[in-house]
C-alpha positions as CSV (number, residue, x, y, z in Angstrom):
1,X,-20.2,8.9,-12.4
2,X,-23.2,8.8,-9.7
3,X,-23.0,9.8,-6.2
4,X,-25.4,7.7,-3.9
5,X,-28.4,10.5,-4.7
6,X,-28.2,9.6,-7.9
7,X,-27.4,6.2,-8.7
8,X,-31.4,5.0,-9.0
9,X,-31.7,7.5,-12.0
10,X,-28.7,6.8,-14.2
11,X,-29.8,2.7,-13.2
12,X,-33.1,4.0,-15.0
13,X,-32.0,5.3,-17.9
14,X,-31.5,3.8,-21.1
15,X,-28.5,4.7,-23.1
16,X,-27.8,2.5,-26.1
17,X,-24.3,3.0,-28.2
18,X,-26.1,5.0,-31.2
19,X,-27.6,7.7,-28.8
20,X,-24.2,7.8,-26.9
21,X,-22.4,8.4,-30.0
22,X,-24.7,11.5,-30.9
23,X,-24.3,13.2,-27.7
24,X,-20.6,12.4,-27.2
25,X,-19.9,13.4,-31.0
26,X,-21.9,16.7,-30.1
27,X,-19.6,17.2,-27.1
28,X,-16.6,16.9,-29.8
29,X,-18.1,19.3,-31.7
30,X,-18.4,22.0,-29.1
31,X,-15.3,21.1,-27.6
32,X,-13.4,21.9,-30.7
33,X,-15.1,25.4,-31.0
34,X,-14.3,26.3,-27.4
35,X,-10.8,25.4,-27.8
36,X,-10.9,22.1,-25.9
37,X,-10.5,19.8,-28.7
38,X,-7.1,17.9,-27.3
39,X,-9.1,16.3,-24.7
40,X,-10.2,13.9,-27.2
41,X,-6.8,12.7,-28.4
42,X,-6.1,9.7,-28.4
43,X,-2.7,7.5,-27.0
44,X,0.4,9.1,-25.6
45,X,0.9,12.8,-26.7
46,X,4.3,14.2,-27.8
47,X,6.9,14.8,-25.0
48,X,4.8,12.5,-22.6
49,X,5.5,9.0,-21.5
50,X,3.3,6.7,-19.8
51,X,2.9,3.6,-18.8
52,X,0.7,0.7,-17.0
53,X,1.6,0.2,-13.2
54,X,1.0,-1.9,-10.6
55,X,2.3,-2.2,-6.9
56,X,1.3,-3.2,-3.4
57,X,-0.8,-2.0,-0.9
58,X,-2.1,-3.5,2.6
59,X,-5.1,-4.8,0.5
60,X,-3.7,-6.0,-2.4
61,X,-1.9,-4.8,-5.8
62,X,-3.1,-1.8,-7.2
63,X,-3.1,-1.2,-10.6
64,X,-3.1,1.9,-12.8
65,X,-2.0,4.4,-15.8
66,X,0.9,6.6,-15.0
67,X,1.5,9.3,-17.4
68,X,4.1,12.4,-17.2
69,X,6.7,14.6,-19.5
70,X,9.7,12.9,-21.0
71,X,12.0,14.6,-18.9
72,X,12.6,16.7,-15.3
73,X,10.9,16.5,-12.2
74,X,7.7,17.4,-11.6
75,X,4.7,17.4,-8.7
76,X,2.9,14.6,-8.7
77,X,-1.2,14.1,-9.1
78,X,-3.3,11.3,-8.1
79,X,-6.5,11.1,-9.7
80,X,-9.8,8.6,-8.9
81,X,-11.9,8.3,-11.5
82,X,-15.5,8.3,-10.9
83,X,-17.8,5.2,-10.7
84,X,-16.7,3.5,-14.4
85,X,-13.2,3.7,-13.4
86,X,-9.8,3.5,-15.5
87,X,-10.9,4.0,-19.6
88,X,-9.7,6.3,-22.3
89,X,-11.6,9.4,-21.2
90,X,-9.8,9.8,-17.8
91,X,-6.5,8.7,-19.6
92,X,-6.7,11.4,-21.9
93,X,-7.8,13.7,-18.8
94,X,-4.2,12.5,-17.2
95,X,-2.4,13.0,-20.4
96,X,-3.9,17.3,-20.4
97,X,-2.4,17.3,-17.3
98,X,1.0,16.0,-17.8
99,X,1.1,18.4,-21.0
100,X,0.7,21.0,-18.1
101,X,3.6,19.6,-15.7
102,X,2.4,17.0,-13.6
103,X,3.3,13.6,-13.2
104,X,-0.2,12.1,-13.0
105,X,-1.2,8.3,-12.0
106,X,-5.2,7.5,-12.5
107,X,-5.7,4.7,-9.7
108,X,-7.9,1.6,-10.2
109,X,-10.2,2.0,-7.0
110,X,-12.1,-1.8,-7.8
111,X,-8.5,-2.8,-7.7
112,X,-9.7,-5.7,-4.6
113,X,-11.7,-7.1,-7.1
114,X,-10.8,-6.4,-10.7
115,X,-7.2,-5.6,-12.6
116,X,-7.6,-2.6,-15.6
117,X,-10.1,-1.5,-17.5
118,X,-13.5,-3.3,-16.9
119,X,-15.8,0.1,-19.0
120,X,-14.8,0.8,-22.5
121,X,-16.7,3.9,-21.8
122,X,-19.9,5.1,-19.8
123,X,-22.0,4.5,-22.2
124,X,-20.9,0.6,-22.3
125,X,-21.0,1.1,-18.6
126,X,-24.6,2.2,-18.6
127,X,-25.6,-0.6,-21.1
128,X,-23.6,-3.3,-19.7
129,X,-24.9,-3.5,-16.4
130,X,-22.1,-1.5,-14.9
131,X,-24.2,-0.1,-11.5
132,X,-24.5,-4.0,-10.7
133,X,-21.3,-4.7,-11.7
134,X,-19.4,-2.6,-9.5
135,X,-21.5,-2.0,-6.5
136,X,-20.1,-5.5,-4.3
137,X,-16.1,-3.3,-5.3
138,X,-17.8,0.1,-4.5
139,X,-18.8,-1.0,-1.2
140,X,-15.4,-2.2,-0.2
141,X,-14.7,1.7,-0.8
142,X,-14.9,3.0,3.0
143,X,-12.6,6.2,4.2
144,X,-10.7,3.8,6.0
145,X,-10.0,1.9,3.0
146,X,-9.5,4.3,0.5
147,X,-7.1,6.3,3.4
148,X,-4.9,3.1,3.1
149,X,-4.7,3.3,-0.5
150,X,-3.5,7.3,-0.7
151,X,-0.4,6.6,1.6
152,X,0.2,3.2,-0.9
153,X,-0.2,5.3,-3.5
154,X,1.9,8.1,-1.6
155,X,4.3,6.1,-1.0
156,X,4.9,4.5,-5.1
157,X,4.6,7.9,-6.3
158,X,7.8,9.4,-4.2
159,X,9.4,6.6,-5.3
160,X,9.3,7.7,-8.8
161,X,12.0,8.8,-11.3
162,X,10.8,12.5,-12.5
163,X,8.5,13.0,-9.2
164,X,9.6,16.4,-7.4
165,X,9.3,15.3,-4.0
166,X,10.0,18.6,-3.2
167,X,6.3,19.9,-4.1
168,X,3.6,19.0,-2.7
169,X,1.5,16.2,-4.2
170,X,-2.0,17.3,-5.9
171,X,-5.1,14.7,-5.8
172,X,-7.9,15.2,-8.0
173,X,-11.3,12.9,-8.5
174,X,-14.8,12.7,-10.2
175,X,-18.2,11.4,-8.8
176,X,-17.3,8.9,-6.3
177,X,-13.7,10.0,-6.3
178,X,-15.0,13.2,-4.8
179,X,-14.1,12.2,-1.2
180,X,-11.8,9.8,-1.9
181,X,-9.8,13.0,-2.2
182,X,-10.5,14.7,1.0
183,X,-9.6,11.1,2.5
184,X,-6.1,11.5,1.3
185,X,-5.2,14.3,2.2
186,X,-6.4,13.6,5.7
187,X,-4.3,10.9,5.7
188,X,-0.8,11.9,3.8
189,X,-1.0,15.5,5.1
190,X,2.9,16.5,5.1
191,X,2.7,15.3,1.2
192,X,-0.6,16.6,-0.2
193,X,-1.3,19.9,-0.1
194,X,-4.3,20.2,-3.1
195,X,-7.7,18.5,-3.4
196,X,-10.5,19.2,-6.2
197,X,-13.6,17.3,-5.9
198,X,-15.5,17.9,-9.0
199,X,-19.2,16.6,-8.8
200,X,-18.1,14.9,-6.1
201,X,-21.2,13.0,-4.0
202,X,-21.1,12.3,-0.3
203,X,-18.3,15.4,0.9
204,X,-21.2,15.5,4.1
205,X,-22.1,12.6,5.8
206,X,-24.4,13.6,8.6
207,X,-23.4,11.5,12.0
208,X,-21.3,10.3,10.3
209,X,-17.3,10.9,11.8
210,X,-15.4,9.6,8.9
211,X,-17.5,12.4,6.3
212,X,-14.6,14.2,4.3
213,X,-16.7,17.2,6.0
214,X,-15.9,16.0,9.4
215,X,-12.2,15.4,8.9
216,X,-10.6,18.7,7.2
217,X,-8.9,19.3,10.7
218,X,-6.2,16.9,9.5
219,X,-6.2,18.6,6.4
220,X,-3.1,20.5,5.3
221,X,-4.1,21.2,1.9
222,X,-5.6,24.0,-0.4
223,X,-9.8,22.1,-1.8
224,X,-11.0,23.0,-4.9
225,X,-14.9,21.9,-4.3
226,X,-17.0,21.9,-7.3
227,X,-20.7,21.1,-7.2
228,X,-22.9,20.2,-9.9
229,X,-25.9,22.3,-10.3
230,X,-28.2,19.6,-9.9
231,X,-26.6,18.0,-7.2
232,X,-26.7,20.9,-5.6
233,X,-30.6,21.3,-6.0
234,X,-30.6,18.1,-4.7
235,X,-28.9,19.0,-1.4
236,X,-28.4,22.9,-1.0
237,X,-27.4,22.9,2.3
238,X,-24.3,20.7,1.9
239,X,-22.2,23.5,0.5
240,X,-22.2,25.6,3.4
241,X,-22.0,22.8,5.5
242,X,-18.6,22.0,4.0
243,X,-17.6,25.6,3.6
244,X,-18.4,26.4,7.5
245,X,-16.6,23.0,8.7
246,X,-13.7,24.0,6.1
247,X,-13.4,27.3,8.2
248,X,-13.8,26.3,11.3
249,X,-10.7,23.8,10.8
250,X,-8.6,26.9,8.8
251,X,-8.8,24.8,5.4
252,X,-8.3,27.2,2.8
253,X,-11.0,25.4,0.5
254,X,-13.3,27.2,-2.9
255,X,-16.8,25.8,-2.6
256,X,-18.4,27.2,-6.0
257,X,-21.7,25.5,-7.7
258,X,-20.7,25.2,-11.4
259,X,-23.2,25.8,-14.6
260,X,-23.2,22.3,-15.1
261,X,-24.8,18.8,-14.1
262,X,-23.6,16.4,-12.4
263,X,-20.6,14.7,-14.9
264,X,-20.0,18.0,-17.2
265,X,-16.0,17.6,-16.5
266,X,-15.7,14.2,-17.8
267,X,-15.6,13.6,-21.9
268,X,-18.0,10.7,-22.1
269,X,-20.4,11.8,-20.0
270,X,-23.8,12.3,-21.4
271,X,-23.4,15.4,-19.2
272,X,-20.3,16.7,-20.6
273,X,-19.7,20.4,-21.0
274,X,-17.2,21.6,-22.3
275,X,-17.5,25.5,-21.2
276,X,-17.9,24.0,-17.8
277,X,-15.0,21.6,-18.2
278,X,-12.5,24.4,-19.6
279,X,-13.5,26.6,-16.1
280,X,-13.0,23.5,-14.3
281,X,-9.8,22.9,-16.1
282,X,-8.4,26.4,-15.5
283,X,-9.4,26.7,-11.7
284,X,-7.8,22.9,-11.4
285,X,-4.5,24.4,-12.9
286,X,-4.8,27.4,-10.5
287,X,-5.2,25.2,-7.1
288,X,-2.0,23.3,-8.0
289,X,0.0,26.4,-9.5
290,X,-0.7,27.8,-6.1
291,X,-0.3,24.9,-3.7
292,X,1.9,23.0,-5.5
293,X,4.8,25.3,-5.6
């Protein structure tokens, strides 16, 4: 949930269950009175099906939750969860998104290390030592690595009864996933053809040539980029950065700061938002209506 600017903080904080419950039963609340109240659903939804997967890559056997409609053929999403990984929240994130047409697998990055949910949620994250936890799996999570994983993942996906290979393949990710999704489509670019980062930390890397910034010339894809409010008061400059190296290698990319902080798409966030997350939403569905097509 914490991009490297900000993982000190959240370590510092101190976020027991009963506090968590508040805020996320707050979230609820508002959710429900902006319309957004089926993000908090629970199991598979009706004319979905979904399923637990697993299958190799050059590192290992990946694991994760695959979820689509009952029937046809439709474009296929891969979405990286932020730093707490695979847990209900991001399921039921998956499960919206099939309801909209996609056939949508939510990817164990950790999975090197660790098989299936390891965080109930982030507040159990928080309080369970989750930062120490994950950081020796994090730091296996290089562009290089991750790049690997998206053509695996390619790969599995086009292999896939009710996958429209036809379409172009949409990736989407939180936090940490952030790059993770610039990575792939630098390295599937004849299959994926959208990319949304939303609070997404380290797009620019300075000196650094495997920075998502520094790679959108093997880009064939349509990037969806957006910043948290605070992360961008943290680092104002890497917008235009991004937006600049975005032009100069004709990515068609939207670099917009939303009104929220960094976590406001993601349910059990303490940062959740739910006006925030319905424009996020809507502007996902956008990106993929266009490329996708």
């Amino acid at each position: 949930m914490c991009d490297e600017s900000n993982l000190a903080e959240w370590a510092r904080q101190t976020i027991n269950r009963r506090q968590f419950g508040a805020l996320t039963g707050a979230a609820a609340l508002a959710a429900c009175a902006s319309g957004e109240s089926e993000i908090y659903a629970q199991g598979t939804q009706p004319g979905l099906k979904e399923r637990g997967v697993s299958f190799a890559t050059p590192d290992g056997t990946m694991d994760g939750f695959f979820v689509q409609p009952e029937s046809g053929n439709h474009p296929a999403v891969i979405l990286w969860p932020d730093i707490a990984s695979i847990r209900e929240a991001k399921r039921n994130i998956a499960r919206k998104l099939a309801q909209a047409g996609y056939a949508v697998l939510v990817v164990n990055p950790y999975y090197r290390d660790v098989t299936g949910e390891q965080f109930a949620d982030f507040a159990a994250f928080v309080s369970g030592g989750g930062f120490q936890k994950v950081g020796p799996w994090r730091g296996k999570l290089n562009a290089e690595a991750v790049m690997r994983d998206a053509k695996a993942v390619v790969d599995w996906l086009d292999r896939q009864d009710g996958v429209d290979q036809a379409r172009g393949i949409g990736t989407q990710g939180y936090c940490m996933g952030g790059p993770f999704t610039v990575w792939s489509a630098s390295a599937v670019p004849s299959r994926i053809k959208a990319a949304a980062s939303f609070h997404g930390g380290g797009l620019v890397r300075a000196g650094n040539p495997m920075s998502p910034h520094a790679l959108l010339g093997q880009v064939d894809a349509a990037l969806l980029i957006a910043v948290a409010q605070d992360d961008d008061a943290k680092a104002p400059t890497d917008k235009t950065t991004f937006g600049e190296a975005a032009k100069a290698a004709n990515v068609a990319a939207t670099v917009t700061v939303y009104p929220g902080n960094h976590g406001w798409m993601v349910p059990d966030s303490p940062a959740y938002d739910a006006t925030a997350a319905g424009r996020g939403e809507a502007d996902l569905k956008a990106l993929y209506a266009s490329a996708l097509a």
